[in-house]
C-alpha positions as CSV (number, residue, x, y, z in Angstrom):
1,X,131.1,-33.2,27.6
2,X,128.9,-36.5,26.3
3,X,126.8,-33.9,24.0
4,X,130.4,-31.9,23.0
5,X,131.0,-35.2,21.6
6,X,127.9,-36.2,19.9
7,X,128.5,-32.5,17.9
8,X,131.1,-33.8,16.7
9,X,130.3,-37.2,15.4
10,X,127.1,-35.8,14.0
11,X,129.6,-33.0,11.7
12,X,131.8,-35.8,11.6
13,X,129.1,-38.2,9.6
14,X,127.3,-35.1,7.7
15,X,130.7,-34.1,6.3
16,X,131.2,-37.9,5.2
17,X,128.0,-37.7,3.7
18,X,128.3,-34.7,1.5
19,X,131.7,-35.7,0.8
20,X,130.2,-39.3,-0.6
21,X,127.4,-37.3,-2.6
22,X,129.6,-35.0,-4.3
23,X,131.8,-37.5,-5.4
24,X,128.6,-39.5,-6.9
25,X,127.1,-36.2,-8.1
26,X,130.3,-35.7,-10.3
27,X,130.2,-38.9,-11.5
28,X,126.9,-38.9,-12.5
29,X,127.3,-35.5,-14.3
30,X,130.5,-36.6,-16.1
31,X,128.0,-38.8,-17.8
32,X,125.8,-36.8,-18.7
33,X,122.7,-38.4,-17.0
34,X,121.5,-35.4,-14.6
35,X,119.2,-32.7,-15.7
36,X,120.7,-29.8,-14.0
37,X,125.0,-29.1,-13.4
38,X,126.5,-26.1,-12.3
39,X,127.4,-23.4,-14.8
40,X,131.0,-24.1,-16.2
41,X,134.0,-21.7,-16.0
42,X,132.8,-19.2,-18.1
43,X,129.3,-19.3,-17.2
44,X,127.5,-21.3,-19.9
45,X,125.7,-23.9,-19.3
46,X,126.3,-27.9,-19.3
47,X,123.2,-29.6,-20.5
48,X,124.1,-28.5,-24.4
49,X,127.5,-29.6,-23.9
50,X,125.5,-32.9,-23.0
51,X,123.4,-33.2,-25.9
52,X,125.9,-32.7,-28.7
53,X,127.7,-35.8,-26.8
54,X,124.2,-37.4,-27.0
55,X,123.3,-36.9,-30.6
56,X,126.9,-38.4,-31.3
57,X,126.6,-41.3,-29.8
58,X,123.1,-41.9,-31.2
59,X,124.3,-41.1,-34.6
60,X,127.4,-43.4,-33.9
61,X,125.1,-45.9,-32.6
62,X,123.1,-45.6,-36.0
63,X,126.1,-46.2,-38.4
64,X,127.3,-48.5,-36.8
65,X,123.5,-50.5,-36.9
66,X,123.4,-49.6,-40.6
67,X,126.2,-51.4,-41.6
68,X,125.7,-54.3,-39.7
69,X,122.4,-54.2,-41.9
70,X,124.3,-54.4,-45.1
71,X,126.4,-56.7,-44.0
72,X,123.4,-59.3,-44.1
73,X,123.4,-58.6,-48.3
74,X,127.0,-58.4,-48.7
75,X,128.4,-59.9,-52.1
76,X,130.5,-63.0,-51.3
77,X,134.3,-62.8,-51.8
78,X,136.0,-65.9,-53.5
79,X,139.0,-67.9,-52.2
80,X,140.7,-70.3,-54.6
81,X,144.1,-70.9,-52.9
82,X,144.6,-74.2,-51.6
83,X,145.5,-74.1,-47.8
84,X,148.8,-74.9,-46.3
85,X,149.9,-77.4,-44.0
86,X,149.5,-75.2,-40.8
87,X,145.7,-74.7,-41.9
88,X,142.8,-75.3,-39.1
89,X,140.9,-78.1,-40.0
90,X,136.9,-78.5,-39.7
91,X,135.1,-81.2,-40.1
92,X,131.7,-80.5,-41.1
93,X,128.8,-83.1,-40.8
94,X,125.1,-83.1,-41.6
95,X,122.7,-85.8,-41.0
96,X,119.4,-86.1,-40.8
97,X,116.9,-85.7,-38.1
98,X,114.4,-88.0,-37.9
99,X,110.3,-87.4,-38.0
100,X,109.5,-87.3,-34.4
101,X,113.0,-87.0,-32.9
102,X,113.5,-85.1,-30.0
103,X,117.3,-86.3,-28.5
104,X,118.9,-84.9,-31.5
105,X,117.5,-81.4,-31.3
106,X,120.0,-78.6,-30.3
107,X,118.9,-75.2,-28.6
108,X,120.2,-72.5,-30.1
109,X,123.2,-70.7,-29.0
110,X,123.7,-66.8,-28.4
111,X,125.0,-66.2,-31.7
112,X,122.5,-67.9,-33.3
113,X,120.2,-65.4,-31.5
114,X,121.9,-62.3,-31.8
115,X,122.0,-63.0,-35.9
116,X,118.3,-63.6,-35.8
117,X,117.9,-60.5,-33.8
118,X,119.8,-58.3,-36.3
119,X,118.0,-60.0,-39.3
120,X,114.6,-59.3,-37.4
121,X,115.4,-55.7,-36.6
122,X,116.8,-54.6,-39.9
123,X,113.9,-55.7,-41.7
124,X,111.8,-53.5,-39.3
125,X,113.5,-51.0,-40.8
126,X,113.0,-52.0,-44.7
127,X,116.8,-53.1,-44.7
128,X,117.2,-56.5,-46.4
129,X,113.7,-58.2,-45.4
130,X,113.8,-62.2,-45.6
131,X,112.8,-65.5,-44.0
132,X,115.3,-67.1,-42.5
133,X,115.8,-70.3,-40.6
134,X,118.8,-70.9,-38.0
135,X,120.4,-74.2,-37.9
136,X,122.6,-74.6,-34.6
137,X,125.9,-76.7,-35.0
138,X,126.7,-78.7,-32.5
139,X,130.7,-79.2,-31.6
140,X,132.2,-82.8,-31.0
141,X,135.9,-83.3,-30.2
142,X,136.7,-79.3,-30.9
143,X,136.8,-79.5,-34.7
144,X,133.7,-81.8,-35.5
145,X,130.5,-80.0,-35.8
146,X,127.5,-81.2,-36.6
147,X,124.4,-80.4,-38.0
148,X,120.9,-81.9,-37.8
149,X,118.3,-81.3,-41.4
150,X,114.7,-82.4,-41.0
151,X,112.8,-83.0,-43.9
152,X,110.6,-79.8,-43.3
153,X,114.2,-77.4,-43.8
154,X,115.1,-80.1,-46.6
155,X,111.8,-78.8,-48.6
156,X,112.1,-75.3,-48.0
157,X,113.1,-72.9,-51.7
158,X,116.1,-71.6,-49.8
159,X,118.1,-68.9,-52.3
160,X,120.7,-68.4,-49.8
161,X,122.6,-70.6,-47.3
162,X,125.2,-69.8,-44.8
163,X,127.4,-71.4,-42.5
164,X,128.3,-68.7,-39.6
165,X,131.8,-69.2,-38.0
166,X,133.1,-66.7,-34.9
167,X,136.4,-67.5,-34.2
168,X,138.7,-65.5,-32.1
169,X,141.9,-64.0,-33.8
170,X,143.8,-61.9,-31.4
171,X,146.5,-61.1,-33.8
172,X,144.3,-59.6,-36.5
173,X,145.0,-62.0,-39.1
174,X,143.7,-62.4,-42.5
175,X,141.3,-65.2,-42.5
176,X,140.3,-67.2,-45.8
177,X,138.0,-70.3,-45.5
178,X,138.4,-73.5,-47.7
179,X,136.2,-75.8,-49.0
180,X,137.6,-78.7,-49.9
181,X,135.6,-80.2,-52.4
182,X,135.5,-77.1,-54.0
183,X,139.3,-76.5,-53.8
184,X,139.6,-79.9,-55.1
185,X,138.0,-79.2,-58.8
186,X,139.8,-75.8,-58.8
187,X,136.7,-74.0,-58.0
188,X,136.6,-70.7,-55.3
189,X,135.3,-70.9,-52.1
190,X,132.7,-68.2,-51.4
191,X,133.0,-66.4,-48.5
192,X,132.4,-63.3,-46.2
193,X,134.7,-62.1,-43.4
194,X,134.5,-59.0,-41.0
195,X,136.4,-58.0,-37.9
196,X,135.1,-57.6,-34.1
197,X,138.0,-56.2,-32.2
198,X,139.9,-59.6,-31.4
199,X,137.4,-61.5,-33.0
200,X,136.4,-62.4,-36.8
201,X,132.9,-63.6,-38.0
202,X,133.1,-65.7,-41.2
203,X,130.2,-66.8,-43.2
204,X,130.6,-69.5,-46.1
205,X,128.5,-70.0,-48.7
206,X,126.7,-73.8,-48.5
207,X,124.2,-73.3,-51.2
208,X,125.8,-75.6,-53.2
209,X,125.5,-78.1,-50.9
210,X,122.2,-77.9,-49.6
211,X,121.1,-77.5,-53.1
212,X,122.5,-81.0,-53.7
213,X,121.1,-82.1,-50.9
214,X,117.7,-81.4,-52.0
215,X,118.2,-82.7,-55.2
216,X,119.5,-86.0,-53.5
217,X,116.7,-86.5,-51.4
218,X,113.6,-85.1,-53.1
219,X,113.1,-82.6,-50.7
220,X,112.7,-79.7,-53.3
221,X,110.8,-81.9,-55.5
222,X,111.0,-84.9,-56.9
223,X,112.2,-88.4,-55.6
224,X,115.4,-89.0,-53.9
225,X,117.5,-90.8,-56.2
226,X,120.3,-92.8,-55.7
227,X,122.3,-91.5,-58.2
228,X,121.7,-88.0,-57.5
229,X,123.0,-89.0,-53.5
230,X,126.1,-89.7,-55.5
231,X,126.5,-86.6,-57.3
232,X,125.3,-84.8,-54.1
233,X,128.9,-84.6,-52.3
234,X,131.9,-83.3,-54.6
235,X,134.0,-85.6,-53.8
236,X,134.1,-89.4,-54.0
237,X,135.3,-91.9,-51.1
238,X,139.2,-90.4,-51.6
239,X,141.4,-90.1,-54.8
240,X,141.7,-92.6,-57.7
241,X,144.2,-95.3,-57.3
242,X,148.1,-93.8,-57.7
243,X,146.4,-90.5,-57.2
244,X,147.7,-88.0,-54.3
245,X,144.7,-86.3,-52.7
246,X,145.3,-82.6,-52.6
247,X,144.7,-83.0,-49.0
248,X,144.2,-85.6,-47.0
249,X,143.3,-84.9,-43.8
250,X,140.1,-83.1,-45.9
251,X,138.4,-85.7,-47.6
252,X,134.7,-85.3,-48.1
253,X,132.1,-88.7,-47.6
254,X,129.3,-89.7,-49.1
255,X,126.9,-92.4,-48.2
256,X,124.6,-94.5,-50.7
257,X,121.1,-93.1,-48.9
258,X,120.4,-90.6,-46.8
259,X,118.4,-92.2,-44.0
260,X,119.2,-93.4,-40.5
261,X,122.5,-92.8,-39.3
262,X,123.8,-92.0,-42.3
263,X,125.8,-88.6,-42.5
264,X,127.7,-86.2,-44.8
265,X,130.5,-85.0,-44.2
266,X,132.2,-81.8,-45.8
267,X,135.8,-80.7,-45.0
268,X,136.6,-77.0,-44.1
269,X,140.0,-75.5,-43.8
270,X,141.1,-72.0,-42.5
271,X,144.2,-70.4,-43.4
272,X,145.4,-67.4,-42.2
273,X,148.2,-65.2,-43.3
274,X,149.6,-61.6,-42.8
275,X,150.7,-59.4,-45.8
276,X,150.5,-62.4,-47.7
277,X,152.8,-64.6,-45.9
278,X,151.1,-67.9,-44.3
279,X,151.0,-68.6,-40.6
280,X,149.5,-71.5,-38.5
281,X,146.2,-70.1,-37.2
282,X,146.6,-72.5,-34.0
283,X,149.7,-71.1,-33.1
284,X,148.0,-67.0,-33.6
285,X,145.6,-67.6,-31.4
286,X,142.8,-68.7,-33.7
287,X,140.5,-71.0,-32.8
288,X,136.0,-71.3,-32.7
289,X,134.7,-68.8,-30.0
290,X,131.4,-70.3,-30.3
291,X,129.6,-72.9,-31.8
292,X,129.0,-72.3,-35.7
293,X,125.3,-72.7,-37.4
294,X,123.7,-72.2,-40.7
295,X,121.4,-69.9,-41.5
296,X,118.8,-70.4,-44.6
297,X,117.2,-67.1,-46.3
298,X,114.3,-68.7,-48.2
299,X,111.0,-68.0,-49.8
């Protein structure tokens, strides 16, 4: 009777087992990693079925890397419309790092990486090949970020200059950055923008203002110069007397040196709108996903 019983269990458990292994062996076919299926219903077989899905994806996979390629060399779009009220302020603010400083240094975040990544692998593949230096931001208060220049990035022939923003924007809005010192002498802001499912990745073009920078400081040749520290920033320190700034919360600083302690500070708002009607970004869901940085393409 005991080994009656032991049949059983032992049919019991081999039945469990096949039962477990066909469902995994299904699985495992439907995705077309096996080498060897059963013929189908009409007696062809699955492994060409298998490979057409293959060479899709690859080919999908290869589109998809190609355009993220051009996107690196994609002209700028302009934006010359002043922001409304219910715009998402930034606050951007560079400073200087000085020789020898390691407190202030910031390691560089995953999207900081995975841009570096794309730039490297692209130009494996003769698709817009430059040297480029990543700057990582770092975020104070939620809306403050901050970036550290040493003198060595200062004196570098940069021909293009980026600031990187990914910012989540669940509604699929239509995002347009402003800089406000441009806005404020009516000139565009220059900017890139693409989608990423719920998600947008800005980039902003800053060579104006590292170009000044350089020009302030000496770090592109030449002497830093008072004077040109003044001209650096496109703004003053507010609007002339009986003057209404365009807008306030945005105003741009300048200090009389750059040296220790002393920053610069550059005002970025982003509007959003649908169809061409203006909503609050805040309220759609908009907000920084990640940390921005700057990226430098130089020679």
């Amino acid at each position: 009777m005991a080994s009656s019983h032991r049949v059983w269990i032992a049919l019991l458990l081999l039945m469990g087992m096949t039962s477990d292994t066909g469902v995994f062996g299904r699985a495992v076919d439907t995705l077309g990693f096996l080498s060897q299926s059963p013929k189908t219903a009409d007696g062809s077989s699955g492994p060409t079925l298998r490979a057409g899905v293959l060479r899709r994806w690859r080919r999908g996979v290869a589109d998809t890397h190609r355009e993220r390629c051009a996107e690196l060399a994609a002209p700028w779009l302009e934006n010359a419309q002043v922001p409304e009220d219910n715009a998402t302020l930034l606050q951007l603010r560079v400073r200087p790092l000085s020789p020898g400083a390691s407190h202030g240094l910031v390691f560089p975040g995953k999207s900081l990486f995975s841009f570096v990544r794309r730039v490297y692998h692209c130009c494996q593949e003769g698709v817009n090949c430059r040297r480029v230096k990543g700057i990582q931001g770092r975020l104070r208060g939620g809306t403050d970020v901050e970036f550290l220049l040493s003198r060595e990035i200062l004196s570098l022939a940069v021909m293009r200059a980026e600031l990187h923003l990914h910012v989540s924007n669940p509604q699929h809005l239509d995002i347009h950055p402003v800089l406000s010192s441009m806005a404020k002498r009516g000139l565009p802001t220059r900017y890139s923008v693409w989608s990423r499912g719920n998600a947008a990745e800005l980039r902003v073009d800053l060579l104006f203002l590292f170009q000044s920078l350089q020009e302030a400081t000496g770090g592109a040749g030449g002497g830093p110069s008072l004077v040109n520290m003044r001209r650096a920033v496109f703004s003053s320190r507010g609007s002339p007397p009986g003057e209404t700034p365009t807008f306030g919360a945005l105003q741009d600083t300048a200090r009389d040196v750059w040296g220790d302690g002393v920053a610069l500070e550059l005002g970025l708002a982003l509007g959003c709108s649908r169809a061409g009607s203006g909503l609050s970004c805040g309220t759609c869901g908009v907000h920084l996903a990640h940390t921005p940085f700057m990226a430098l393409y130089y020679r």
